[in-house]
Structure formats: structure tokens, C-alpha cells
C-alpha positions as a Markdown table, in Angstrom:
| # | Residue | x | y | z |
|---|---|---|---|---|
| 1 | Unk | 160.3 | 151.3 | -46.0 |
| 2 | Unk | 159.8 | 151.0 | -42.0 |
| 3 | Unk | 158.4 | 154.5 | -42.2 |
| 4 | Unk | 155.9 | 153.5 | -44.8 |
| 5 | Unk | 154.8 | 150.3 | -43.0 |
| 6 | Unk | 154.3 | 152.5 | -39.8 |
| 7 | Unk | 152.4 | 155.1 | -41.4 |
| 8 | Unk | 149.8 | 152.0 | -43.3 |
| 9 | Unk | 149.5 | 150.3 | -39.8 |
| 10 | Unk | 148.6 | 153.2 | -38.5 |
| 11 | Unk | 145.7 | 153.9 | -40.7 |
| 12 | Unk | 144.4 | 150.4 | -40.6 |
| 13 | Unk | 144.4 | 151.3 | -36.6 |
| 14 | Unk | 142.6 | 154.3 | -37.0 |
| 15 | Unk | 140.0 | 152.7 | -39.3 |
| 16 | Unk | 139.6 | 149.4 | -37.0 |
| 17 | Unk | 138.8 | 152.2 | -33.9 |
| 18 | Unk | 136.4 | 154.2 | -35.7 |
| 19 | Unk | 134.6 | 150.9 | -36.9 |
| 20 | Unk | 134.7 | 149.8 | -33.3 |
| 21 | Unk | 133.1 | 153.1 | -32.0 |
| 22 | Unk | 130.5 | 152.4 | -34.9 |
| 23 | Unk | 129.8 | 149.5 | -33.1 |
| 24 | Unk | 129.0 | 150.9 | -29.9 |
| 25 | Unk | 126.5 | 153.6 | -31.3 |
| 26 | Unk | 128.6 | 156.4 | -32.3 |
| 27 | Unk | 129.2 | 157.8 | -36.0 |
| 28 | Unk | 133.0 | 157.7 | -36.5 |
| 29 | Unk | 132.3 | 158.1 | -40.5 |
| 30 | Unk | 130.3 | 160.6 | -40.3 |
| 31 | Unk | 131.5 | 164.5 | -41.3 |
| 32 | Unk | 130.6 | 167.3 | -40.3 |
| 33 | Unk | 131.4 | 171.1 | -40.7 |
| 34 | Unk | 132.0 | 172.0 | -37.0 |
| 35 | Unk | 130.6 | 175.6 | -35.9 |
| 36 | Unk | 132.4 | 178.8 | -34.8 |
| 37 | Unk | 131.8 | 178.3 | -31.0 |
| 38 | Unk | 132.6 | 174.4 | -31.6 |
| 39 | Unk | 135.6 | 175.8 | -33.4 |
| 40 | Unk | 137.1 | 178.5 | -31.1 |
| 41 | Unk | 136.5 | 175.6 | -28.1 |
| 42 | Unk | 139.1 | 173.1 | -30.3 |
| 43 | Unk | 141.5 | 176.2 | -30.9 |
| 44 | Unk | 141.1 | 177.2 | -26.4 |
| 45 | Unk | 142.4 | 173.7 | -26.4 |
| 46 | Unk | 145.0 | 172.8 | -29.1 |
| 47 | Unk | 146.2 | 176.5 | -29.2 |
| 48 | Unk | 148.2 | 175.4 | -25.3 |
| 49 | Unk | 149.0 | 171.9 | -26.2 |
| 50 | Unk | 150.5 | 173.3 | -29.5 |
| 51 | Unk | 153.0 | 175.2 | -27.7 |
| 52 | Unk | 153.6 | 172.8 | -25.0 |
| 53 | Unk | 154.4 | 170.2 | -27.7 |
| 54 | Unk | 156.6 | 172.7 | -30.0 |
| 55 | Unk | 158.6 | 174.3 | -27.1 |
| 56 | Unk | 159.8 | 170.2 | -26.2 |
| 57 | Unk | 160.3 | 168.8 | -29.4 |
| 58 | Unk | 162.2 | 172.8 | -30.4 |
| 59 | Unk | 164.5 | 172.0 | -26.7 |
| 60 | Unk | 165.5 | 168.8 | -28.2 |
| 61 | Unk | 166.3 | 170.7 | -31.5 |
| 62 | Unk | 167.9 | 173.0 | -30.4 |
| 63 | Unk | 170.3 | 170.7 | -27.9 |
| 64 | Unk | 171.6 | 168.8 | -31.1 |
| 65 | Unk | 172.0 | 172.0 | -32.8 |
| 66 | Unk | 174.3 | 173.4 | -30.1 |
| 67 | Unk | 176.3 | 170.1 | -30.3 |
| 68 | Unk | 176.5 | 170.1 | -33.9 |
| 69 | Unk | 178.6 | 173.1 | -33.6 |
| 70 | Unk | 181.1 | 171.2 | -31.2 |
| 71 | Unk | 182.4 | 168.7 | -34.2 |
| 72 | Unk | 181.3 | 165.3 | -35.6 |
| 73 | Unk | 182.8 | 163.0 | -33.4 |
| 74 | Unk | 181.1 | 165.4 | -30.1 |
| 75 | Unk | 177.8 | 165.2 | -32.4 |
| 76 | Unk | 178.2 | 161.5 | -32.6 |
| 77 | Unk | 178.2 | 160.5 | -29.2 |
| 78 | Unk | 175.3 | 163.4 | -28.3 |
| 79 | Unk | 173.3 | 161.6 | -31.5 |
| 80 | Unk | 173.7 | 158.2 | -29.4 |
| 81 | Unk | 173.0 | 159.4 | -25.8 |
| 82 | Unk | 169.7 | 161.8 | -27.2 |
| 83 | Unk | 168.2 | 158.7 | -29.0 |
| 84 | Unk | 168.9 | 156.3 | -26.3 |
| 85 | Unk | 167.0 | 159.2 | -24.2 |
| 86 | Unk | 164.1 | 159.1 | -26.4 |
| 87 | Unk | 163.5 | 155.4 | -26.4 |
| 88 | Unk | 163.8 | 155.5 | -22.6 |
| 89 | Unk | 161.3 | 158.4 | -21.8 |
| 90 | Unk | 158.3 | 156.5 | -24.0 |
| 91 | Unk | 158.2 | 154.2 | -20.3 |
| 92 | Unk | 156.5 | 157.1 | -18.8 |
| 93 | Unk | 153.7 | 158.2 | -21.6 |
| 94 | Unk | 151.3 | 155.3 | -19.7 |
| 95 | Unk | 151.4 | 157.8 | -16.5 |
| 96 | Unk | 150.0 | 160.6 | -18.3 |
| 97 | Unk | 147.9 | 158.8 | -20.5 |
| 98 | Unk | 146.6 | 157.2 | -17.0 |
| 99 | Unk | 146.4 | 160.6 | -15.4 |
| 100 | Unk | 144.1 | 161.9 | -18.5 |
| 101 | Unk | 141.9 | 158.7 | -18.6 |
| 102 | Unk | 140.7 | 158.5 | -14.7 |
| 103 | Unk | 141.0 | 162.4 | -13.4 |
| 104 | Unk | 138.8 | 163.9 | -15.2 |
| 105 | Unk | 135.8 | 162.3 | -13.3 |
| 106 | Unk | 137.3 | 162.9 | -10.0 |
| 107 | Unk | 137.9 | 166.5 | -10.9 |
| 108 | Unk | 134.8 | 167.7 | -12.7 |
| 109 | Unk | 132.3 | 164.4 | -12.7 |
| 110 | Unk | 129.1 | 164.2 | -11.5 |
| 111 | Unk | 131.1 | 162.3 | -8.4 |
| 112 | Unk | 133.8 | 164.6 | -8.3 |
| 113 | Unk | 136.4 | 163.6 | -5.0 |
| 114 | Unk | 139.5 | 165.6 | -5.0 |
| 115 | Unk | 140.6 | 163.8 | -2.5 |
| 116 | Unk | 140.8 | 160.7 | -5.0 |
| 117 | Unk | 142.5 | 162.6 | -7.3 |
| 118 | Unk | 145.3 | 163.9 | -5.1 |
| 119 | Unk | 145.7 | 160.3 | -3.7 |
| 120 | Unk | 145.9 | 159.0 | -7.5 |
| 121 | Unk | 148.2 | 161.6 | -8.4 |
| 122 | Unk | 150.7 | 161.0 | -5.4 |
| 123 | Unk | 150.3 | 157.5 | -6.7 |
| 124 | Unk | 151.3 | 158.5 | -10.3 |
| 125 | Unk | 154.1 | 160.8 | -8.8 |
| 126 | Unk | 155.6 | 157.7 | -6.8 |
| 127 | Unk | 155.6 | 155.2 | -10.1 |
| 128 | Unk | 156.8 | 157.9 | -12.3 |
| 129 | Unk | 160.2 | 158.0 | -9.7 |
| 130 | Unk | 160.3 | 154.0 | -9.2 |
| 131 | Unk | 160.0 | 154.0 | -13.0 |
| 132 | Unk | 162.4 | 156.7 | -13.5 |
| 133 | Unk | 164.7 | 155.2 | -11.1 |
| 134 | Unk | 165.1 | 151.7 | -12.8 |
| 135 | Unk | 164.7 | 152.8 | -16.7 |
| 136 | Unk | 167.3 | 155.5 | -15.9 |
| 137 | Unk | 169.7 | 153.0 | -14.4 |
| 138 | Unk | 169.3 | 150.2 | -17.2 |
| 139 | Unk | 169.1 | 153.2 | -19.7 |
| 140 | Unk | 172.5 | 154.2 | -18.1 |
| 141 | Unk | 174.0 | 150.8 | -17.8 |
| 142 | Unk | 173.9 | 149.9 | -21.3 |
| 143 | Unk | 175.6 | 152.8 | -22.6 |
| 144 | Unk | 178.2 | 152.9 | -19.9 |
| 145 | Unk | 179.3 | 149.1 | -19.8 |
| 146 | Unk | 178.3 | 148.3 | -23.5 |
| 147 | Unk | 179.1 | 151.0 | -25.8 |
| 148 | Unk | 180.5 | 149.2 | -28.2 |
| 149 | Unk | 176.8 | 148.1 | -29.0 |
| 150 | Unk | 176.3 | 151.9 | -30.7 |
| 151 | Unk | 179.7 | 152.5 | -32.4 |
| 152 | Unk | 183.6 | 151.4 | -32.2 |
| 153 | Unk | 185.0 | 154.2 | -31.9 |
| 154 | Unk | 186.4 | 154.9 | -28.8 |
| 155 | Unk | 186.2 | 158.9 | -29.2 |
| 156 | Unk | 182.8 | 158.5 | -30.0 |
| 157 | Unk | 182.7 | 156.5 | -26.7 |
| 158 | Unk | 184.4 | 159.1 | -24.4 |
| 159 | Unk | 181.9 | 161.8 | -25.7 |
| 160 | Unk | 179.0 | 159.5 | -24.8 |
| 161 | Unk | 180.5 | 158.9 | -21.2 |
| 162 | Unk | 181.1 | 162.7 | -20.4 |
| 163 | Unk | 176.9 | 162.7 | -20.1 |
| 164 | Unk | 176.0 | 159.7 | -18.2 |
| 165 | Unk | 175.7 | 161.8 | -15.3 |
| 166 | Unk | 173.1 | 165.0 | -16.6 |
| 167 | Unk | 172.0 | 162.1 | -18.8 |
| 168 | Unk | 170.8 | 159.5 | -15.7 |
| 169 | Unk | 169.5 | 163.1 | -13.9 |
| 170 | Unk | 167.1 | 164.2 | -16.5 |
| 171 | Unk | 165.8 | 160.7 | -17.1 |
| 172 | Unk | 165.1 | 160.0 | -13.9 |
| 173 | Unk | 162.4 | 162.9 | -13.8 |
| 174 | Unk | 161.1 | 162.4 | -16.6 |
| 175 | Unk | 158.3 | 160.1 | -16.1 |
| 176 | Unk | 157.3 | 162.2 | -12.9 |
| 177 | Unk | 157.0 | 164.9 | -15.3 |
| 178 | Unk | 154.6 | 162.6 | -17.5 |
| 179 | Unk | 152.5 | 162.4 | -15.0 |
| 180 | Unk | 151.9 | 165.8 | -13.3 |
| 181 | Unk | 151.9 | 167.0 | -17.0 |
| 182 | Unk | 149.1 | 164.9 | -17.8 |
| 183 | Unk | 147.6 | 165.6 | -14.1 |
| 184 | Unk | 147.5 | 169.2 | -15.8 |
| 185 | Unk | 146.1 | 167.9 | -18.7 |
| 186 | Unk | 143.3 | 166.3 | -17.1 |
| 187 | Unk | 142.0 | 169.5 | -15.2 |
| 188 | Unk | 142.2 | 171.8 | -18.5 |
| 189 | Unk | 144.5 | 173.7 | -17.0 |
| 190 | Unk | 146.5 | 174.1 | -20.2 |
| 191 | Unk | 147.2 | 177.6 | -20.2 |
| 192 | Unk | 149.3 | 177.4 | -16.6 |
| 193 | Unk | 150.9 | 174.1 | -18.8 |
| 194 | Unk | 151.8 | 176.1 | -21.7 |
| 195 | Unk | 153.2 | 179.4 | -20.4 |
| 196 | Unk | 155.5 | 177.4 | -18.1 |
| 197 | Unk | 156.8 | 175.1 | -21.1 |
| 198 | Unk | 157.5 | 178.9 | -22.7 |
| 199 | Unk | 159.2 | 180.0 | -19.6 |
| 200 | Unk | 161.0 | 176.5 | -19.5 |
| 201 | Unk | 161.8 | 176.8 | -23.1 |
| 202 | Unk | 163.0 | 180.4 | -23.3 |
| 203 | Unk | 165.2 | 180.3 | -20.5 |
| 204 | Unk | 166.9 | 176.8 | -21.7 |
| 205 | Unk | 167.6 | 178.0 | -25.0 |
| 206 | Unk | 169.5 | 180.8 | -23.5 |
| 207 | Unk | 171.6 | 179.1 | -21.2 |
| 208 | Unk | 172.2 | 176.7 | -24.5 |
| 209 | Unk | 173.5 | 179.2 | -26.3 |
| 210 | Unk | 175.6 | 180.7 | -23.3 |
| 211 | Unk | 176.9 | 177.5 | -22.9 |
| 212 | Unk | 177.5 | 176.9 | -26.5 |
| 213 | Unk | 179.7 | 180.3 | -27.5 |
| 214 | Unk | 181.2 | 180.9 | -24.2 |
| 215 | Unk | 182.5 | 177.4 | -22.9 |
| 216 | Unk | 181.3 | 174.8 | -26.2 |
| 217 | Unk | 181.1 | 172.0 | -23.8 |
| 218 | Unk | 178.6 | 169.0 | -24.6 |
| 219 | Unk | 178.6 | 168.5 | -20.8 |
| 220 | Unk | 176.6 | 171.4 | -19.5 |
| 221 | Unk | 174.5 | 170.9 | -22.4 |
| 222 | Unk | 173.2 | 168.3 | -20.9 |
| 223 | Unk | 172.8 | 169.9 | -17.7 |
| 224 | Unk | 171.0 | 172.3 | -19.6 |
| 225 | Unk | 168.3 | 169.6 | -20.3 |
| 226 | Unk | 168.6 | 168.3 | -17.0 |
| 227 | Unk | 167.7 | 172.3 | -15.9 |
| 228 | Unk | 164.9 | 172.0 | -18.5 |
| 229 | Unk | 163.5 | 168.6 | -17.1 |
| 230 | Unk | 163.9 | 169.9 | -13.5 |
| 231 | Unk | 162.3 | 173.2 | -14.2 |
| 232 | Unk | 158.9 | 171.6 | -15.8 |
| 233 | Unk | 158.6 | 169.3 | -12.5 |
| 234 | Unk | 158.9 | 172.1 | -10.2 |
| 235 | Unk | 156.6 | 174.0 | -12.2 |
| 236 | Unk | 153.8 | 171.3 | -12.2 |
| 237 | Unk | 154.1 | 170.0 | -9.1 |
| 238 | Unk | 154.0 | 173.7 | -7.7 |
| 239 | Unk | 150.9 | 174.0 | -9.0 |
| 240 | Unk | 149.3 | 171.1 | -8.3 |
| 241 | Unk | 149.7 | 171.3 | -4.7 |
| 242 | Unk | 149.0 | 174.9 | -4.5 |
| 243 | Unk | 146.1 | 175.5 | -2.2 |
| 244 | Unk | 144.6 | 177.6 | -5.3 |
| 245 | Unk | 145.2 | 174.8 | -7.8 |
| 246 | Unk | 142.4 | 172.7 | -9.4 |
| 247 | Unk | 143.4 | 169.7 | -6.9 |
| 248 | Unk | 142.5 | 172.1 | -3.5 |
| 249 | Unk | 140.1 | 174.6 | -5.0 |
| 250 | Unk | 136.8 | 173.7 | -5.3 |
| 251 | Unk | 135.8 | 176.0 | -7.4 |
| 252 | Unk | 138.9 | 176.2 | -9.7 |
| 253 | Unk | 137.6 | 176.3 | -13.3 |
| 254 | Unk | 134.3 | 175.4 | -12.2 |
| 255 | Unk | 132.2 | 178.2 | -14.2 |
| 256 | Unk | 133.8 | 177.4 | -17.6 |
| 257 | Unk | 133.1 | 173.9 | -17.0 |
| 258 | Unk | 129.1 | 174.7 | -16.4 |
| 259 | Unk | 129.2 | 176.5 | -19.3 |
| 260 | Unk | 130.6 | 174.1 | -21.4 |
| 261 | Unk | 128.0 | 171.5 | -20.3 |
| 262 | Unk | 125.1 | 173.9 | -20.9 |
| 263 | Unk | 126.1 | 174.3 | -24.5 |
């Protein structure tokens, strides 16, 4: 039933935006059968984000997967701490969704100022910690001193306290991640995003299953996400501050952007 309301809300959003754009001149109902070129510039950019978005969302997967092999009750208290997770790391979607909206134009506008753009992105980067810093506490609060709001089962409750530690660690970076992520968004530098998500990926879902057949311990599970976490900030941030990166180079992705515009 909620996931039926969601869905029709959702549709009545999507209809009240394209009426609004109607509004303003453009021609949301209109349809049209895109060309090859128009094509093969949708697939250059979904093709990246694709894999970005399936190598997280497969991590996650795969994490409950390993724990479901550890028993119910283990798979009960991971089930709590991973959706608890979830509800927490939405705090730092704004970042990226900020980082996409207003770098663009400092990076490839008519006004371009990298300068701006580093300064907004250090910005970004200091939010993302203060946010990550007090949603990770409360988020690690609740389930520490209240875990009888989740369950009664005190075996349940020592599973979900074995974690509070990796938990509070990867939560803490997380919406530092949103924002260099969506940093990398913004400059169209989605194939750097999505071959490091596949590195990221590939080597956590090794160490899971290490950790899952040699030592079947929920605990360095989680410090396998918190590797996983860790891993895509260092990654980003690495190459954002590279002198070579589209943030120092003036000239970083510079001739596919002309040709874009000439088309």
C-alpha cells in the first residue's frame, strides 16, 4: 500500500514538473525519437553512472548476503544496523546534488573560475564532515542507548552493538563522499568515477568473502564497508586535488566540451 502511494505521488510530481517547465517555454510533452549521435552522447553518460550506481547498491547486497550466512539472529541485528545506515546517509544527497547544481558553471561556463569551484568544493568537503560527524553520532546514539526501539531481543541487541564502531566510521564519511562524488559528477569526469567504484567494488567483495569463509565474523564485515567507504573518498578526493584534475587543469576535458557545444 505505502509503496503504491509512493509510486502515484511520484507521478503526480513528475507531471506537475513537466507542466511547470511548460510554463516557462520548454516542451516537456513533447516526444521525440532522439538520433544516433544524441543517443551514443546519453549512453557516454549513463553507461559510467550505471556502473557507479550498480557496484553500491551490489556492496550493499552483497554485505547482507555474507551475513545471511552467519545465522538469523547475526542477520537480524546486521538487517537493523544496514537500514538504520541507509536512513542516515540520505543527510548527505543535498551535497551532491549542490555540487551538480552550481559547478558546472564554474567549471565549463562562459564565466568559468576554478578557483570558485575549489573554494565551493572545500566548502562541500567541510559540511559533508560536520554533517557526518553529528548524523553519525545521533545515528549511533539511538541504536546504542535505545535498542529496544528495533527489537527485544537482547541477542539481536549484542549483534547490533558488535558494529557501532565500523558502523559510526563508515557513516561519518559518507556525506564527504556525496560531495566529492557529485564534485565528479559535475565535471563529466564519470569514467575516473566509475572505474574507481569497480576497483572499490571488486576489491570489497573479495575481502567479503575472505572474511566470510575464513573467520564468519559480522564485525569485519563491517569494516569491510568502512574499507569500501574509505577507499571511494580517497579515490575522489585524490583526484580532485590532482594538479591534472579538472579543478587545476585548465584545459582538462576542454575539447570534448567545444565539441559538444558545436553540435
Amino acid at each position: 500500500m505505502l509503496l503504491t502511494l509512493q509510486t502515484s505521488l511520484q507521478i503526480v510530481a513528475a507531471f506537475m514538473m513537466m507542466q511547470n517547465l511548460n510554463s516557462r517555454g520548454f516542451r516537456a510533452f513533447s516526444f521525440t525519437i532522439p538520433s544516433t549521435r544524441e543517443l551514443l552522447q546519453i549512453f557516454e553518460i549513463a553507461a559510467p553512472v550505471f556502473v557507479t550506481m550498480t557496484s553500491k547498491v551490489a556492496f550493499y547486497a552483497l554485505l547482507t548476503y555474507s551475513a545471511t550466512s552467519m545465522g538469523a539472529i547475526t542477520l537480524a541485528g546486521h538487517q537493523v544496523m544496514v537500514n538504520i545506515l541507509c536512513m542516515c546517509t540520505v543527510w548527505g544527497e543535498p551535497l551532491s546534488q549542490t555540487a551538480q547544481s552550481f559547478m558546472p558553471e564554474m567549471i565549463y561556463g562562459a564565466n568559468r573560475n576554478l578557483m570558485k569551484a575549489r573554494m565551493l568544493l572545500k566548502s562541500l568537503v567541510v559540511i559533508g564532515a560536520i554533517a557526518g560527524l553529528t548524523v553519525g553520532t545521533a545515528g549511533t546514539i539511538v541504536p546504542w542507548l535505545f535498542p529496544r526501539l528495533f527489537t527485544n531481543d537482547q541477542m539481536v541487541v549484542q549483534q547490533m552493538h558488535k558494529v557501532l564502531i565500523p558502523y559510526f566510521t563508515a557513516l561519518f564519511v559518507t556525506p564527504s563522499v556525496h560531495s566529492l562524488e557529485g564534485a565528479l559528477l559535475a565535471g563529466r569526469d564519470l569514467r575516473y568515477l566509475s572505474q574507481s567504484m569497480g576497483a572499490c567494488f571488486c576489491v570489497g567483495t573479495f575481502l567479503l568473502l575472505l572474511v566470510r569463509d575464513k573467520f564468519s565474523s559480522l564485525t569485519l564485515c563491517w569494516w569491510v564497508l568502512v574499507f569500501f567507504q574509505w577507499s571511494r573518498f580517497g579515490s575522489a578526493l585524490q583526484r580532485l586535488v590532482s594538479p591534472t584534475g579538472m579543478l587545476y587543469n585548465e584545459n582538462f576535458n576542454q575539447p570534448e566540451q567545444v565539441k559538444v557545444k558545436a553540435t
